[in-house]
N, C-alpha and C positions, 0 to 999 in steps of 0.2 A: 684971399679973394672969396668972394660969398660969405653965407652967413655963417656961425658961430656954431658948434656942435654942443649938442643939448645934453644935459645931467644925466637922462636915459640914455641917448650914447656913451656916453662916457662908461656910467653902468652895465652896460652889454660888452663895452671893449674891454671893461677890467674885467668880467666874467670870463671874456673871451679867455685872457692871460693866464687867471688860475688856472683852466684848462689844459692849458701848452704843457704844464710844465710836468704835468702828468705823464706825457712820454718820455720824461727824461729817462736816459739808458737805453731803450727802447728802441726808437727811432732811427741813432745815430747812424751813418751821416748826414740822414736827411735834419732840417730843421724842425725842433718840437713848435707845433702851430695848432692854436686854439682856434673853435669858431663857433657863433652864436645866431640863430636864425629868430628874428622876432618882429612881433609889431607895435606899435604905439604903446600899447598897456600890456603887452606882454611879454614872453619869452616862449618860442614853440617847441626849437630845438637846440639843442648844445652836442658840439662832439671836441675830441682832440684826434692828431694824428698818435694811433696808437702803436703802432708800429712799425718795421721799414718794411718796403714790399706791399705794405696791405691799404687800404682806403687812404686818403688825405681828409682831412677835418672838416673841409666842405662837404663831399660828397657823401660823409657818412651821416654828418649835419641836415642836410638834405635829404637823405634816406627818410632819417626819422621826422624831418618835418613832415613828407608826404602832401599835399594837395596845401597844406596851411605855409605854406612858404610863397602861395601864390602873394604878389605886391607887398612882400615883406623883406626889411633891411639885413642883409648876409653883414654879421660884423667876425672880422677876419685879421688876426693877428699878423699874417705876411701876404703879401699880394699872390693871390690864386694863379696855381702854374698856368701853361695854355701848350705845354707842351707833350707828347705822348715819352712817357718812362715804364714805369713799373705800373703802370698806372694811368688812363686815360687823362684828358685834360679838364679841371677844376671846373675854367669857365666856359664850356660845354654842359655840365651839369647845370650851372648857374641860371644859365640863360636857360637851358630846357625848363628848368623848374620855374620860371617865371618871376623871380625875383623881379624888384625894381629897384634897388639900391646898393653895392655896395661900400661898406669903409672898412678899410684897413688900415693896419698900423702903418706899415712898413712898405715900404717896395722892393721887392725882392732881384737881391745885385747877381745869381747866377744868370752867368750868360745867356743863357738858353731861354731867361725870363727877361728881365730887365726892362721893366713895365711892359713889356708884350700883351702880361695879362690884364694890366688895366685898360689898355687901348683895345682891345679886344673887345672888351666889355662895354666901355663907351661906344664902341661901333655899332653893337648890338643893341643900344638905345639907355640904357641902365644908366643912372647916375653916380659917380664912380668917385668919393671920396676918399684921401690917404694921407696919414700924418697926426691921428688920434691915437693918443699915447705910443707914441713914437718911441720918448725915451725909456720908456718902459718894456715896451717891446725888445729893443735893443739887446737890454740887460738879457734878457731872457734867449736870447739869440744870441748872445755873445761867443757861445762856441762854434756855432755854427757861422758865424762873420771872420773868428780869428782863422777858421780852417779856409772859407773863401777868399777873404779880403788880406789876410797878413802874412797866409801860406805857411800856416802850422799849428799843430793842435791845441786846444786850449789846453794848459799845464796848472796841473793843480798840483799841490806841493802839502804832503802829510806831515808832520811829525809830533812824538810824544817830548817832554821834555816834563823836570822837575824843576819844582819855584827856583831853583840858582842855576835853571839855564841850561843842565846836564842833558844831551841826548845818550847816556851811557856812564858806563865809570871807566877811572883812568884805566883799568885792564880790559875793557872793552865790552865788560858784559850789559845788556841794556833788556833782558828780559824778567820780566815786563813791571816797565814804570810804569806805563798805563794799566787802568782798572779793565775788568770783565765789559763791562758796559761801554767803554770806551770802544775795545778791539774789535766788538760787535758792530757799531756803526760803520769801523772800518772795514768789515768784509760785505757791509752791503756800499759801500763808499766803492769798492773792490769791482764789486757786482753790478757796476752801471756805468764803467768805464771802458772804453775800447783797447789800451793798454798801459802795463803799471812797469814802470822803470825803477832800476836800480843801480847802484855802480861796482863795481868787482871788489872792493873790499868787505863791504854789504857782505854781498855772496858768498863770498869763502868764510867771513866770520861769522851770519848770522845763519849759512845754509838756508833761507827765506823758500816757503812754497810758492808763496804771492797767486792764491787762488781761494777766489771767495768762499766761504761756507756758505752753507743751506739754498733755498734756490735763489736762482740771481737769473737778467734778461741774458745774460752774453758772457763766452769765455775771453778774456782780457789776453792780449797779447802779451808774453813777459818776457823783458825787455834788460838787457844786461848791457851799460857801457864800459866795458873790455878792451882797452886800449889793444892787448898783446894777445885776447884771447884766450885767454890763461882760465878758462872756467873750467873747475873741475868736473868731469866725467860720473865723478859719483857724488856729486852735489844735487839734493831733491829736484834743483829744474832740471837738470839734463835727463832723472833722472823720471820723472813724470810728462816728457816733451808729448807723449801719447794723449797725456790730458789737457792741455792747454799748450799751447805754441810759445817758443822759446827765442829769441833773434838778440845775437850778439852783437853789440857795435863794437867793431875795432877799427886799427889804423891800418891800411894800404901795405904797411911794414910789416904786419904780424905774420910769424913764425906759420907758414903754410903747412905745416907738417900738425899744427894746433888748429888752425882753420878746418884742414880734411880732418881730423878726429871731430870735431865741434860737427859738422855737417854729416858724417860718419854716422854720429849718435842722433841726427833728426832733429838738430838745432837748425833756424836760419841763423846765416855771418854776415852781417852788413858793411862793409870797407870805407872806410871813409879817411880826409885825409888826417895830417897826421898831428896839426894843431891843437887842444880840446875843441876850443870855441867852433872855429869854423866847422871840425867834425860833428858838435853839437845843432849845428845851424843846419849844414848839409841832410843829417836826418831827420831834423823835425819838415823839414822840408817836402821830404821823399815819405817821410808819413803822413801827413795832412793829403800829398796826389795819393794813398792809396784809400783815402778816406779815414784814418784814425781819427775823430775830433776832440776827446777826451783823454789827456794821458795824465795818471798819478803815478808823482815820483815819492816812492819812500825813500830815501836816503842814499846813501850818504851824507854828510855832513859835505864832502867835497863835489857831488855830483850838483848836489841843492845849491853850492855856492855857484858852480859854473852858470846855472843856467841864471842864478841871479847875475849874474856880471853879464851875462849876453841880454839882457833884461828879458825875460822868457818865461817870468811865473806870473799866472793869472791871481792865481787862488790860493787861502791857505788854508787847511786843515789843523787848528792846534790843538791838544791836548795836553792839559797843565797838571800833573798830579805833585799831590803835596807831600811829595818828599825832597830831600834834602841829601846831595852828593859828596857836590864842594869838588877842591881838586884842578888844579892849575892845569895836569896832561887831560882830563875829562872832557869831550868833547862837545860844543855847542853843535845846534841844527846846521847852522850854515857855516860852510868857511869861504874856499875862494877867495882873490882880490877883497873883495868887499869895495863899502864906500866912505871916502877919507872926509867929506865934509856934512855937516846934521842937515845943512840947508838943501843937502843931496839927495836926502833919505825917499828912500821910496812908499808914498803916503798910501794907507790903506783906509779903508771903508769896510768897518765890521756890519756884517751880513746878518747875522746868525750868534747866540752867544746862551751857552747856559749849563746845567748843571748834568755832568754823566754820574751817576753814581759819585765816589769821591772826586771825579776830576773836572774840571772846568773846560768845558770844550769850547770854539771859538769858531767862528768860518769868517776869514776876509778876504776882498779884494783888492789888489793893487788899483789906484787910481790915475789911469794916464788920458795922455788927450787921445778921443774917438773920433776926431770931427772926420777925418774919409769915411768913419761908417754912416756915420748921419749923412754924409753929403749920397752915400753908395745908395742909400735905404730911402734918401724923402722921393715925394712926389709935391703935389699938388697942394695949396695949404687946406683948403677947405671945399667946400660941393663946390659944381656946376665948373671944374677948370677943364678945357679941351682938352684933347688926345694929345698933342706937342707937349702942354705944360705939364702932366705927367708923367709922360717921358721922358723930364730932365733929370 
């Protein structure tokens, strides 16, 4: 309905997007949200949400527009709160600052919004379009919709492996197939997640610190699935729980005498019951309510398969380096169930791809269907829709 969004729009909302994603790490668990304050021929202001707790991307957009925002189009990557948090409401600024337009991507599916903020703003007289680069937006919001909309954190899944496939050799030594260059990416990879999982074979063979070097936004929660609990006491997490937070998943069953030592030493114990799957399900669950949105799992081979069999991985992290194992007990990245048929396979969408030092690094996505997030996220197709039709 209405007319067609012009080149310049388009141009200010993809502006808007590179912005967003500048708060990655940052933010989490609010959504990373660009925005761009402009008029006809020009562009006055630009901000991103740059951190949790501090401005939203309007208001600080707004800031720096100052007087030049007066009759000018707010373009806004998710629909402006209208609610009091950490932080006053969006379109309260909006409207104070005399805009007369805005568009947004997205409509934003927390409760507490839920086109609130576009009808707000339509009240207030402002022309209030949403739905310009929608699917783009999406992407960019994807963690932020799996923590809302699917109830658990987006799961990004690391590993190194050599050309024939090896996460390791048959005697289990696996340090380090990857290059210098590579490990580096991975501790800022490290350093802009909320927390990094591992599984208990991991841990007792590789002793992992799983804590970024140099400076990073946030300490990463880490994350051990421990059926029995069994983590040892003098293994570097239990053993640095002072520096980064430490939470064991076991089952309901484990040895309480291993529980109290675990919580004893300043670990948290997570109980869960006593299936994998459904234990895996239950806490991603009860992580996404405590706000986790990003978790990276380094390995095992059999943790990485579970959550592949609960279909549970977003994203993938690969590192190809070109060496050569071989070795039939040698362990691939993933094991688990797996899947018996090719017309099965779970299709990806390479992101990202190119050269670390010697290793070939990769970043994809699994590709499944989103349509409840599109359905969560639209509004209105284009200007001039009432208050009712973007509230749908």
């Amino acid at each position: 309905m209405g007319s067609t969004w012009s080149v310049w729009d388009e141009h200010c909302m993809r502006r808007a997007l590179e912005l967003a994603v500048r708060g990655q790490g940052h933010v989490e668990p609010n959504p990373m949200v660009g925005c761009v304050v402009a008029h006809p021929d020009r562009i006055v202001a630009e901000a991103f949400h740059e951190r949790f707790g501090e401005e939203h991307a309007e208001r600080l957009a707004l800031r720096r527009a100052g007087p030049q925002a007066q009759n000018a189009t707010l373009y806004v990557t998710l629909e402006p709160c209208c609610h009091h948090g950490k932080t006053p409401p969006c379109t309260e600024a909006i409207v104070q600052a005399g805009v007369r337009r805005v568009v947004a991507a997205c409509r934003d599916p927390f409760p507490r919004v839920q086109g609130g903020g576009l009808r707000s703003l339509q009240r207030a007289g402002l022309q209030v379009e949403v739905g310009l680069c929608q699917a783009e937006a999406v992407e960019v919001l994807a963690p932020y919709l799996t923590r809302l909309l699917d109830r658990r954190p987006w799961v990004i899944v690391k590993y190194a492996m050599t050309w024939d496939g090896k996460i390791a050799t048959s005697g289990g030594q696996s340090r380090w197939i990857s290059s210098e260059e590579s490990r580096q990416l991975v501790h800022q990879l490290r350093g802009r997640v909320d927390a990094i999982a591992v599984g208990s074979r991991t841990a007792r063979q590789d002793d992992p610190l799983l804590i970024a070097r140099g400076a990073r936004s946030r300490t990463a929660l880490r994350v051990v699935f421990d059926s029995q609990a069994s983590l040892p006491l003098e293994s570097q997490l239990v053993r640095t729980v002072n520096q980064a937070p430490v939470e064991v998943v076991a089952c309901r069953s484990a040895d309480p005498a291993r529980v109290a030592r675990l919580k004893a030493a300043g670990c948290r114990v997570w109980l869960g019951p006593e299936p994998y799957d459904q234990r895996l399900k239950a806490w991603l669950e009860d992580a996404a309510a405590r706000g986790i949105t990003n978790l990276l799992v380094e390995g095992g081979a059999g943790l990485v398969g579970t959550f592949l069999d609960c279909r549970t991985i977003d994203e993938l992290y690969l590192f190809l380096a070109p060496k050569l194992l071989g070795g039939q007990r040698a362990p691939g990245p993933i094991a688990g169930r797996g899947i018996e048929s090719i017309g099965e396979a779970l299709p990806l969408e390479v992101v990202d791809s190119r050269w670390l030092g010697p290793d070939w690094h990769a970043v994809a996505r699994i590709l499944r269907d989103r349509h409840h997030w599109y359905n969560a996220t639209a509004g209105a197709a284009h200007a001039s829709a009432d208050a009712d039709a973007v509230a749908q």
